[in-house]
C-alpha positions in Angstrom: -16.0 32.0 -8.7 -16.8 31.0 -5.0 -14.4 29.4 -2.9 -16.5 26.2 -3.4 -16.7 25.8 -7.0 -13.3 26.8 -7.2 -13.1 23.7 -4.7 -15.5 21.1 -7.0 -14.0 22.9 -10.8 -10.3 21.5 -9.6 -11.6 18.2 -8.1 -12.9 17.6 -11.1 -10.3 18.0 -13.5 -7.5 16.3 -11.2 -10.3 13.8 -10.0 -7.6 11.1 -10.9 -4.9 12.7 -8.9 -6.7 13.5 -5.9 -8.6 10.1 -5.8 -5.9 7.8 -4.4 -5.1 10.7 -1.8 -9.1 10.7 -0.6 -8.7 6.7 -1.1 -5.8 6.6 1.7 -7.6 9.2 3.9 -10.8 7.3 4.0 -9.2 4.3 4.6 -6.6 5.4 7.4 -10.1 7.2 8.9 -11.9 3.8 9.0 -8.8 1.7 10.0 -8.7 4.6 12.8 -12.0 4.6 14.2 -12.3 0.4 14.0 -9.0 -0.2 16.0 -9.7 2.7 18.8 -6.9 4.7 17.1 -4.5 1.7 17.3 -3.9 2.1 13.8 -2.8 5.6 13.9 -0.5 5.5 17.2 3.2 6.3 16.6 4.5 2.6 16.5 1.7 1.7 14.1 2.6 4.5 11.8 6.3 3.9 11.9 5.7 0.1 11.2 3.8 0.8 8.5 6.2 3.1 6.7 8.8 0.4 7.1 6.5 -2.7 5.6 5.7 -0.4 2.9 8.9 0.5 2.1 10.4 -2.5 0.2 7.3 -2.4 -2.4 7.5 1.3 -2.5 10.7 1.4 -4.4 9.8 -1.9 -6.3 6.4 0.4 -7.2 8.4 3.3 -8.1 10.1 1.1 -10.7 7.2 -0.9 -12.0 5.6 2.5 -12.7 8.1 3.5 -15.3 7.7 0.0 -16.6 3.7 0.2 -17.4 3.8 3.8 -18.2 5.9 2.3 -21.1 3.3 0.0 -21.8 5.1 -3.1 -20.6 4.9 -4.9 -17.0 7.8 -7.2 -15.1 6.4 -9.9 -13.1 9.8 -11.3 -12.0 10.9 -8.3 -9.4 9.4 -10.5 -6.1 11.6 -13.3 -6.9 14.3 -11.4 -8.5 13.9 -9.1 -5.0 14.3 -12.4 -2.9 17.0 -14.0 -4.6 19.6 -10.8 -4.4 18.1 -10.7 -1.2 19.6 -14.3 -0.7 22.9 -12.6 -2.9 23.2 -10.5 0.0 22.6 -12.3 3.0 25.5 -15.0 1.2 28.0 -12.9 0.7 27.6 -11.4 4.4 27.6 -14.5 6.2 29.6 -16.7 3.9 31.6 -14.6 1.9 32.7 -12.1 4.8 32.2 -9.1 2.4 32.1 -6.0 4.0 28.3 -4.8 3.6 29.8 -1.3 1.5 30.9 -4.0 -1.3 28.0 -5.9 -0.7 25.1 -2.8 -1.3 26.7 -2.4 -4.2 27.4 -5.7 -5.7 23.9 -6.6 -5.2 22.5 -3.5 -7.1 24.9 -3.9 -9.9 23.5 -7.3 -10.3 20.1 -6.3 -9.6 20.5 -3.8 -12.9 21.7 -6.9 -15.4 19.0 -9.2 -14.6 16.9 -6.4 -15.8 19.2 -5.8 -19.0 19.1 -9.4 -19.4 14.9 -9.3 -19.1 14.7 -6.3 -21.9 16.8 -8.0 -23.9 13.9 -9.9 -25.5 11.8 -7.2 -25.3 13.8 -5.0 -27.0 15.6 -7.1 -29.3 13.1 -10.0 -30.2 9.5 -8.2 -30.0 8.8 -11.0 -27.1 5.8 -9.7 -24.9 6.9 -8.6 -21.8 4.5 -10.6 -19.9 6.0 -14.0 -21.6 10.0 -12.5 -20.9 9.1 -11.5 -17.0 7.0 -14.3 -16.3 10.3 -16.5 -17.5 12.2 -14.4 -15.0 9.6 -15.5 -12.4 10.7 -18.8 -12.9 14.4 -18.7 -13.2 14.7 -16.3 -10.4 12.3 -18.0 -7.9 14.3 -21.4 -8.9 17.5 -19.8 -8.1 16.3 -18.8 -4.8 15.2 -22.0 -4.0 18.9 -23.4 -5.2 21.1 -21.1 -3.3 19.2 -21.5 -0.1 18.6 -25.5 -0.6 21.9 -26.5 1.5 21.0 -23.7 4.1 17.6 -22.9 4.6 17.2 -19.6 6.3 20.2 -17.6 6.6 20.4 -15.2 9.2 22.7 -12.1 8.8 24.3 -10.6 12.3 25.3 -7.7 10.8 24.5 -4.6 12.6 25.0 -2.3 9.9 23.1 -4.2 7.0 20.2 -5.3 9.7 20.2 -0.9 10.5 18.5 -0.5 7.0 15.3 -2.3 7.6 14.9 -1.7 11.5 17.1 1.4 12.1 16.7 4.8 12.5 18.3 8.4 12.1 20.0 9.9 14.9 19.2 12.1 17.2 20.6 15.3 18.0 22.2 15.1 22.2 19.4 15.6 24.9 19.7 19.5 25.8 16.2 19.2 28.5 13.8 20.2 26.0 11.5 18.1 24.2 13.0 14.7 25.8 10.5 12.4 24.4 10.3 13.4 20.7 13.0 12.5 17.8 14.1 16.3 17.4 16.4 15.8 14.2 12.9 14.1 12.6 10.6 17.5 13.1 14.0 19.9 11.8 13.8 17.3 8.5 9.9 17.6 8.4 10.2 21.6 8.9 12.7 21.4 6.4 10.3 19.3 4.1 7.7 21.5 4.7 9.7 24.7 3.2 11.1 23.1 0.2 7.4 21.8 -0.9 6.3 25.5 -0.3 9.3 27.0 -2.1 9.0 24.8 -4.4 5.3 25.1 -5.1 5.7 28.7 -5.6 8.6 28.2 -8.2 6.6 26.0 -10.3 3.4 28.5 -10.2 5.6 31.5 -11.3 7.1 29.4 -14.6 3.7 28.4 -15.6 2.1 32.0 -15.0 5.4 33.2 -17.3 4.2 30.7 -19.9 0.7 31.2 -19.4 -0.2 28.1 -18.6 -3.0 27.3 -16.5 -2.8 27.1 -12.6 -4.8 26.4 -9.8 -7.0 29.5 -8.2 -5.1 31.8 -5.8 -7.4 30.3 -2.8 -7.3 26.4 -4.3 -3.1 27.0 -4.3 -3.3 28.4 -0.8 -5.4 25.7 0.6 -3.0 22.9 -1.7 0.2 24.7 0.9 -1.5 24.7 3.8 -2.8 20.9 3.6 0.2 19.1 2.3 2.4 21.2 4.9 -0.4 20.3 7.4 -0.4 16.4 6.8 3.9 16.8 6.7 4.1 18.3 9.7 1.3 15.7 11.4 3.7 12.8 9.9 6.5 14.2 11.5 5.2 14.5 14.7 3.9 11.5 14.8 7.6 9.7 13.6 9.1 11.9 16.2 7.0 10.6 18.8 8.5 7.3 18.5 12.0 6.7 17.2 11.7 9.1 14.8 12.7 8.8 10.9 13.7 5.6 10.0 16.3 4.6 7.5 13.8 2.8 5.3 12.3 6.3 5.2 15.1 8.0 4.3 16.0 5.6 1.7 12.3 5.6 0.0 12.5 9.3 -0.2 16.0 9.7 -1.9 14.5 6.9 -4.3 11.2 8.9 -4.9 13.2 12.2 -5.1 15.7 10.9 -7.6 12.9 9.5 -9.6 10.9 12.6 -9.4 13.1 14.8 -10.5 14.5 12.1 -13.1 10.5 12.3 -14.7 9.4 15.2 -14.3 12.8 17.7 -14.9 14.9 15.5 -17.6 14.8 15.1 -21.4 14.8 11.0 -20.6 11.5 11.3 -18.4 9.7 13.2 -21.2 10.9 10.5 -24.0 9.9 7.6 -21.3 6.1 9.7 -21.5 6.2 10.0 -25.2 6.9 6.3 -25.9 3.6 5.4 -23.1 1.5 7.8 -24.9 2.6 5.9 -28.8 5.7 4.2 -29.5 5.4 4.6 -33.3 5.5 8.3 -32.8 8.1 8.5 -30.6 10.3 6.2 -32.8 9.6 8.4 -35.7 10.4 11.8 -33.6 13.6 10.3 -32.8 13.6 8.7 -29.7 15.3 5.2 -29.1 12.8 3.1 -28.0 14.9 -0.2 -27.7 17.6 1.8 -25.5 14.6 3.5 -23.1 13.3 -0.3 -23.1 16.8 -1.3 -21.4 17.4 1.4 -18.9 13.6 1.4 -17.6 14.0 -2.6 -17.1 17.8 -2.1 -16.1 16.1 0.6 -13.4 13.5 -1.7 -12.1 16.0 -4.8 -11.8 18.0 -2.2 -9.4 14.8 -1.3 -7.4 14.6 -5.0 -7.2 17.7 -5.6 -5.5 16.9 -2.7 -3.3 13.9 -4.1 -2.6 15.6 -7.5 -1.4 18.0 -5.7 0.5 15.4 -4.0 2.0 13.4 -6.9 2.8 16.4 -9.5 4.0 17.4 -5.8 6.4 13.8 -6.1 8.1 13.5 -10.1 8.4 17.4 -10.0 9.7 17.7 -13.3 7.3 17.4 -14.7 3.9 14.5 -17.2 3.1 13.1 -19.1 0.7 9.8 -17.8 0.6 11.2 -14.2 0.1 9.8 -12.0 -2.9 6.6 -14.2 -2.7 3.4 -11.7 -4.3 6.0 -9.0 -4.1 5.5 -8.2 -8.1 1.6 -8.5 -7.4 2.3 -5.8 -4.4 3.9 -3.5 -6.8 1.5 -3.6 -9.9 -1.5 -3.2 -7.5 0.5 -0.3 -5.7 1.2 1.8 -9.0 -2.5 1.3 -10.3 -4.0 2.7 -7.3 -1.6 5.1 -7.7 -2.8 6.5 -10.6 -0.4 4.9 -13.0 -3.0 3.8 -16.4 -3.2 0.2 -17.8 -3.2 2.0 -21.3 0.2 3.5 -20.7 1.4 6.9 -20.6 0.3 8.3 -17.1 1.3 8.3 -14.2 3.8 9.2 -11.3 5.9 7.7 -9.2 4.7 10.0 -6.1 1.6 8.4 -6.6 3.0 4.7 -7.0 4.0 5.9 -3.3 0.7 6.4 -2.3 -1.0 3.3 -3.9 2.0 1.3 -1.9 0.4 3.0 1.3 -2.8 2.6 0.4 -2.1 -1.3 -0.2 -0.5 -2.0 3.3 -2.7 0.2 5.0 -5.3 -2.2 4.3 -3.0 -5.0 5.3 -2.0 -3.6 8.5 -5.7 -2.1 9.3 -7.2 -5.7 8.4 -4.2 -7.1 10.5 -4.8 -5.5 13.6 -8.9 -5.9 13.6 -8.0 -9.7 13.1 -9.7 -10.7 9.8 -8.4 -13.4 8.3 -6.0 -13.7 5.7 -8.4 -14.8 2.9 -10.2 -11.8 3.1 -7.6 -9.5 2.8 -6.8 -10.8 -0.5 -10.3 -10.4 -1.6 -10.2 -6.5 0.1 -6.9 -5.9 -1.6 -8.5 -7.7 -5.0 -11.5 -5.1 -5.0 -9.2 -2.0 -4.3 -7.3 -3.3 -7.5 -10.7 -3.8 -9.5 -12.0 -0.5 -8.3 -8.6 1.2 -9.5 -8.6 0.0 -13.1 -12.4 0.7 -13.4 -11.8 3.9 -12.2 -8.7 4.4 -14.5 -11.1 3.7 -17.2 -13.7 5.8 -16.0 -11.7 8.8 -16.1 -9.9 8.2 -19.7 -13.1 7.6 -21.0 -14.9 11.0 -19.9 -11.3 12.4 -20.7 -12.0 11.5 -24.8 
């Protein structure tokens, strides 16, 4: 076959894959081209990875939630409320902030035991259990900032997390302007794809399973490696990687690796694709229940952490839509309302794609109701396409 039906054969079968990568391409391209390249300057870029980052974990999360047929609509207010936790025990408390990071998360992982619990226990639709948590948790933000209002945290270290970034190696004369450490990491990043690329293609020619054409895997290296090393040099031309970043990529990693290289990520698959049958083959459904909930209430704290980091404060508006942000982010990317599909590298994707469009939209000025009814039709189009795709699948 020709280079080019090799090109259209692949794009075809991975058409859901590949979409939301096209989607964020085509968008960044427009956003590019309306704003005089505004959009895709250094400072942009970098801002943008840090907005996105406290919905990319909570999207991470949610994914493993709906690929489990289930959804959690209380992470934004469960996000703002240990973000509140946080900023509390910082400024009134005097906890250090490596008791703090901790505490938080710990309590972050029982509100999402105590959300499964009816799930699990009582059969109660997750939508009615979460949307309880909404409540509660949006109440008990607005309690434990009522004497207060805003509380602002002064503390370097914990403010370092939203706004910070890596450091650099000392100034030796060459390269002065660019963030050094961040192009070693991208390089680095680069290898390990490749390696690891070429690892997974041997294994599934020893199995003989089916993998991409010689040229289609070549091209597959040389892009992703390409669009790595442009990110890099971009990051590097500002301040570099930012801790955000960092923290957003152990998360992904972890949960990549979690999915896609563990017996619990196959039985998390097997219940999306039909609980029945995985409860007759063995699995514990009502256990995978509580440690997928138990995981997203974590993401949620670190999501409020995240989020309380950036602002520098606690307030009482915080976690507002953030639940909304999520679910849109891991149905764009790729994750199916039936249940079953989808990973949490794309939920990473869909969370670009959605504050793309916010910080595109922001910076040619339109106004705010139209971004929801932008960010509304990206959603639509997402599910249809979802559809779409499962349908010519059958």
């Amino acid at each position: 076959m020709s280079f080019f039906q090799n090109a259209q054969k692949v794009l075809k079968q991975n058409i859901r894959e590949y979409g939301m990568y096209i989607a964020l391409f085509v968008i960044m391209a427009i956003f590019t081209a309306t704003t005089d390249g505004v959009f895709i300057s250094p400072r942009n870029i970098s801002n943008l990875i840090n907005q996105t980052g406290y919905i990319a974990v909570l999207a991470v999360g949610m994914t493993l939630v709906i690929v489990i047929r289930h959804i959690d609509l209380s992470v934004g207010f469960l996000a703002g409320f240990l973000g509140a936790v946080a900023a509390i025990a910082l400024v009134f408390w005097k906890l250090p902030v490596y008791i703090v990071i901790p505490l938080v998360l710990f309590l972050g992982a029982l509100a999402g035991l105590v959300i499964a619990f009816p799930i699990a226990q009582l059969k109660i639709p997750s939508f009615v259990a979460s949307l309880a948590g909404w409540l509660i948790y949006r109440g008990a933000l607005l309690l434990v900032t009522a004497g207060t209002g805003t509380i602002i945290i002064p503390d370097d270290t914990f403010n370092a997390l939203g706004n910070g970034y890596i450091p650099d190696f000392p100034d030796i004369g060459f390269l002065p302007d660019v963030h050094k450490l961040t192009l070693v990491l991208g390089l680095l990043a680069a290898i390990f794809f490749i390696v690891g690329e070429l690892n997974s293609r041997k294994k599934k020619q020893a199995y003989n399973f089916e993998v991409l054409p010689m040229d289609m895997f070549v091209l597959k290296l040389i892009l992703t490696s390409g669009l790595i090393g442009a990110i890099t040099w971009v990051l590097a031309g500002y301040n570099g990687l930012s801790w955000t970043a960092v923290i957003v990529l152990i998360v992904v990693a972890v949960y990549h690796f979690i999915t896609t290289q563990m017996v619990f990520g196959r039985h998390i698959y097997a219940i999306g694709g039909n609980p029945e049958a995985a409860e007759l083959s063995g699995i514990d459904v009502k256990k995978m229940i509580y440690v997928v909930f138990g995981s997203m209430g974590m993401l949620s704290a670190l999501s409020g952490i995240l989020f309380a980091s950036r602002l520098q404060s606690a307030t009482t508006t915080a976690g507002t839509l953030f639940e909304m942000d999520a679910i849109a982010a891991a149905y764009v990317g790729g994750v199916s309302a039936a249940g079953g599909v989808g990973k949490v590298t794309g939920s990473i994707i869909g969370a670009l794609v959605m504050m793309s469009l916010t910080s595109g939209m922001n910076l040619m000025g339109i106004d705010i109701s139209a971004q929801y009814i932008v960010r509304g039709a990206v959603l639509v189009a997402a599910v249809i396409f979802d559809v779409a795709t499962r349908n010519r699948g059958k």
